[in-house]
C-alpha positions as CSV (number, residue, x, y, z in Angstrom):
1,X,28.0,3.2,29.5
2,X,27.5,-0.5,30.6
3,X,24.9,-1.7,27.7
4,X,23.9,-5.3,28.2
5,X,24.5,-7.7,25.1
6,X,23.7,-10.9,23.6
7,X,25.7,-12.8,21.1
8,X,23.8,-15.1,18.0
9,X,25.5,-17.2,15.5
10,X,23.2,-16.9,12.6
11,X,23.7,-18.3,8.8
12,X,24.3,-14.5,8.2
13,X,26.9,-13.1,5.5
14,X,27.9,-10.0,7.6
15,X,27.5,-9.3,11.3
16,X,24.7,-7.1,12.3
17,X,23.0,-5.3,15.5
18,X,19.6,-5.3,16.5
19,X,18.3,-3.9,20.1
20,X,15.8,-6.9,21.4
21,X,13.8,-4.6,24.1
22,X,16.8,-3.6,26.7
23,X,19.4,-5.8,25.5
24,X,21.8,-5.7,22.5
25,X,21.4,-8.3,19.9
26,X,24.9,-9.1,18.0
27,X,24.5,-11.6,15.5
28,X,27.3,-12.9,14.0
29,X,28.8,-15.4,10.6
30,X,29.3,-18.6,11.8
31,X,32.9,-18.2,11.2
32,X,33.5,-15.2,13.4
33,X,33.8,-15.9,17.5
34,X,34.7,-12.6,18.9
35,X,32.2,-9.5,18.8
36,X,34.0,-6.7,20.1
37,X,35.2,-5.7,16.0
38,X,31.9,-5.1,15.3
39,X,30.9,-3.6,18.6
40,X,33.5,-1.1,18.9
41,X,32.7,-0.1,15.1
42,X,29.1,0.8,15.6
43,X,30.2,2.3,19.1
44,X,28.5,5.5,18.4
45,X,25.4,4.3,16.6
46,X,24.9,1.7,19.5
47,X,25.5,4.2,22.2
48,X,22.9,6.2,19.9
49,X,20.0,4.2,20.2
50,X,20.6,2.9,23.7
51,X,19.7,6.6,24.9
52,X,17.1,6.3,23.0
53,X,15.8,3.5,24.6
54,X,16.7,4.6,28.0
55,X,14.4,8.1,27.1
56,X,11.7,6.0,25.8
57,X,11.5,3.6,28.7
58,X,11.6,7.1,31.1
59,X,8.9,8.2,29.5
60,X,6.4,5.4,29.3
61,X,6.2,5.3,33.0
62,X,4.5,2.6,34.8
63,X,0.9,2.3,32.9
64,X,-2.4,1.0,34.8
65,X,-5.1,-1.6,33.2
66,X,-4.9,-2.5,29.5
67,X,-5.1,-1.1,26.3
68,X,-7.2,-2.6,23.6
69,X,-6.9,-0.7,19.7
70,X,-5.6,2.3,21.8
71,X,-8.2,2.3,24.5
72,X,-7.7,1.8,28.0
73,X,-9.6,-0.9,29.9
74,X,-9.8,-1.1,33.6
75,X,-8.7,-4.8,34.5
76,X,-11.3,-6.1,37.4
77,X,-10.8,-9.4,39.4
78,X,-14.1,-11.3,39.7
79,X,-15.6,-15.0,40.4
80,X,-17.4,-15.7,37.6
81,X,-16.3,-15.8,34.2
82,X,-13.3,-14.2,32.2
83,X,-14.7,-11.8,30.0
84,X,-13.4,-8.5,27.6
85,X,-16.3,-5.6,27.9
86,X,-16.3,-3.2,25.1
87,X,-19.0,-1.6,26.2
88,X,-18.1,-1.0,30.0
89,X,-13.8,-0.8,28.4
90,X,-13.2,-3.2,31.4
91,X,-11.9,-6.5,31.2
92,X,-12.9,-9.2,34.0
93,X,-10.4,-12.0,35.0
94,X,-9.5,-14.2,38.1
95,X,-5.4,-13.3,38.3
96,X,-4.8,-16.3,40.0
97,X,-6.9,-18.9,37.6
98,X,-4.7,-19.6,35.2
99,X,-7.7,-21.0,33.2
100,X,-8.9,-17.4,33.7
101,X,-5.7,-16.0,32.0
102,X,-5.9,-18.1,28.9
103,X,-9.1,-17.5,28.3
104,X,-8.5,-13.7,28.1
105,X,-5.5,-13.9,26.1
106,X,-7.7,-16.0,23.4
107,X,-10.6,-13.3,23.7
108,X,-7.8,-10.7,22.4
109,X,-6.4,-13.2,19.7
110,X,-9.8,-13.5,18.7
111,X,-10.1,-9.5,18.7
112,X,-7.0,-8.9,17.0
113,X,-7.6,-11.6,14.0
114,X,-10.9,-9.5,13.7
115,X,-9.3,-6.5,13.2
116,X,-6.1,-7.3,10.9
117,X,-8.5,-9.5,8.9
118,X,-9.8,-6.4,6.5
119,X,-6.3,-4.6,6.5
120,X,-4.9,-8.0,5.6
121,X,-7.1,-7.8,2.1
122,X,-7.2,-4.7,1.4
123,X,-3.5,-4.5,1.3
124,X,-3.3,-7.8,-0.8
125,X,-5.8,-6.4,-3.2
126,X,-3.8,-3.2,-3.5
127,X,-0.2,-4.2,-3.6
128,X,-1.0,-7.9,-5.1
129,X,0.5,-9.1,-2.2
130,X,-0.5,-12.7,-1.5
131,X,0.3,-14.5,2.0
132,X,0.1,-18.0,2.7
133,X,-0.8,-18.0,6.3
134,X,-1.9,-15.4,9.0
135,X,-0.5,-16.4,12.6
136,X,-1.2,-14.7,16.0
137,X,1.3,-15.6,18.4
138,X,3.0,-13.9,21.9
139,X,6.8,-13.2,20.1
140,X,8.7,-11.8,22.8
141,X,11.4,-9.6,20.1
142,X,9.5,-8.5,17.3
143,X,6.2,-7.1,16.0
144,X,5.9,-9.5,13.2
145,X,7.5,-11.1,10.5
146,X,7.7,-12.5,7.0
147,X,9.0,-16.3,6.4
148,X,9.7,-17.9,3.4
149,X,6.8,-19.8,3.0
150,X,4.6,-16.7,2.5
151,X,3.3,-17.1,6.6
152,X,2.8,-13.5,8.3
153,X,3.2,-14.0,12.2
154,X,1.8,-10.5,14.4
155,X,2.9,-10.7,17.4
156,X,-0.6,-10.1,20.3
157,X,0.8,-7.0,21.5
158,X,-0.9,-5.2,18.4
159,X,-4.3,-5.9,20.3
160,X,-2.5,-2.6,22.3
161,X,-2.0,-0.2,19.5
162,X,-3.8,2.2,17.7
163,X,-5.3,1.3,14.4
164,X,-3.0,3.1,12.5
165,X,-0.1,1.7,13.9
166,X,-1.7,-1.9,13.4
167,X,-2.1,-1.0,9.8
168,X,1.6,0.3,9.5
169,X,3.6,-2.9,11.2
170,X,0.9,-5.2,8.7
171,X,2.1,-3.5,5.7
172,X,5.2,-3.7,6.7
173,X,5.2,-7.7,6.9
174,X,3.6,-8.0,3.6
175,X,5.9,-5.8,2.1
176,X,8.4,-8.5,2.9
177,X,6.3,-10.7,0.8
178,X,7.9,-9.0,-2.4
179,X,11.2,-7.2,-0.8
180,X,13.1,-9.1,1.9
181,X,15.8,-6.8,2.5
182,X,15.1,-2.9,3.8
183,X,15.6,-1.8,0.4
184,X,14.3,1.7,-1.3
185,X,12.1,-0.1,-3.0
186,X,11.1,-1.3,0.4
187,X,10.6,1.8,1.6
188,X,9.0,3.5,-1.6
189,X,6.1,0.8,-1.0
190,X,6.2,1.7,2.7
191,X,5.9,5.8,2.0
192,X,3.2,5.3,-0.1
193,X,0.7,4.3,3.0
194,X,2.6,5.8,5.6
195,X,5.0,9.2,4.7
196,X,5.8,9.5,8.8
197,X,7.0,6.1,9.1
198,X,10.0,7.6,10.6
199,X,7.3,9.1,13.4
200,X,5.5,5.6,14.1
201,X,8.8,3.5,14.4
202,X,9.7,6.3,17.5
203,X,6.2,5.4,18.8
204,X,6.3,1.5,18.4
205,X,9.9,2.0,20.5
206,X,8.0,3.5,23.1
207,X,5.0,0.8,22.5
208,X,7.4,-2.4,23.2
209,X,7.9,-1.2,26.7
210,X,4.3,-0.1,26.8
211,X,2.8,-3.0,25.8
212,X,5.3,-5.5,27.9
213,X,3.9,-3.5,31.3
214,X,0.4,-3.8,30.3
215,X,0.2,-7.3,29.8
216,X,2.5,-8.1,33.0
217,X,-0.6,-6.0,34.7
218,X,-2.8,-8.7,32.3
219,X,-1.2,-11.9,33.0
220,X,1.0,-11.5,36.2
């Protein structure tokens, strides 16, 4: 099975895998050039998780319009404008105005910091977590993450999912606030919110691929 791969040099201690959409991430210790040790070592778990991937990809098909917070939104081209219409779920936009584009991709920004903004606090309240910065941004590998200044980055594609997924990946960055690592006491914080987190990281697999479709239908 021919899996495409990509090779990092990180200021890591051990060499580690990661699946960035359809592409294998290796990243590796400075000190270490070849991959193929750790490659052929996590042969099975890689070949694993690639079918998963493939069966995920198979099944999201090729989806029509948008999604907004779950909802699908009909995407119509028009003169005027650029506008998002709850009301009507249909979102207006001149494809080939790139001024168009922009605009609508700040309208879901502006949507999205609207909706993380009460999860944000009532998870900080809660947990005592207490992040620096919130930052909306297009990130192109990941869902969000945790620096270590204290700044949470989602990435836009949330503007896609349903609330409770929203809630789960949010948690999940704060989380990092307290616990960097994928520890159990990670995870105990994690199953306290969400027992099924198992379930919803199967359903954000299938969501990447989603998501990047519906905003090539968006943007492109």
């Amino acid at each position: 099975m021919e899996i495409p791969y990509k090779v990092e040099h990180r200021r890591v201690k051990y060499p580690r895998l990661e699946f960035k959409g359809l592409q294998l991430l290796v990243i590796l210790p400075p000190e270490i050039d070849n991959p193929s040790t750790i490659i052929e070592k996590r042969k099975a778990w890689i070949q694993r998780k690639w079918k998963t991937i493939l069966e995920a990809v198979k099944r999201v098909g090729n989806p029509k319009g948008f999604m907004i917070f779950g909802e699908t939104y009909t995407i119509e081209e028009t003169t005027t404008k650029p506008e998002i219409d709850p009301s009507e779920k249909k979102i207006r936009l001149n494809h080939a105005n790139l001024n168009h584009r922009k605009a609508i991709i700040n309208q879901l920004k502006e949507l999205l910091k609207l909706k993380v903004k009460p999860i944000i606090e009532e998870y900080a309240l809660k947990y005592s977590f207490k992040p620096n910065r919130i930052l909306i941004k297009r990130l192109h590998t990941k869902w969000g993450s945790c620096s270590g200044r204290k700044n949470i980055t989602l990435n836009l594609k949330l503007v896609c999912l349903p609330e409770e997924t929203i809630k789960y990946i949010i948690l999940h960055e704060l989380t990092h606030l307290k616990h960097g690592r994928h520890n159990q006491t990670f995870w105990n914080t994690i199953n306290q919110e969400f027992p099924n987190h198992r379930e919803l990281e199967q359903k954000l697999l299938e969501y990447w691929f989603t998501t990047e479709l519906l905003f090539q239908n968006l943007i492109n």
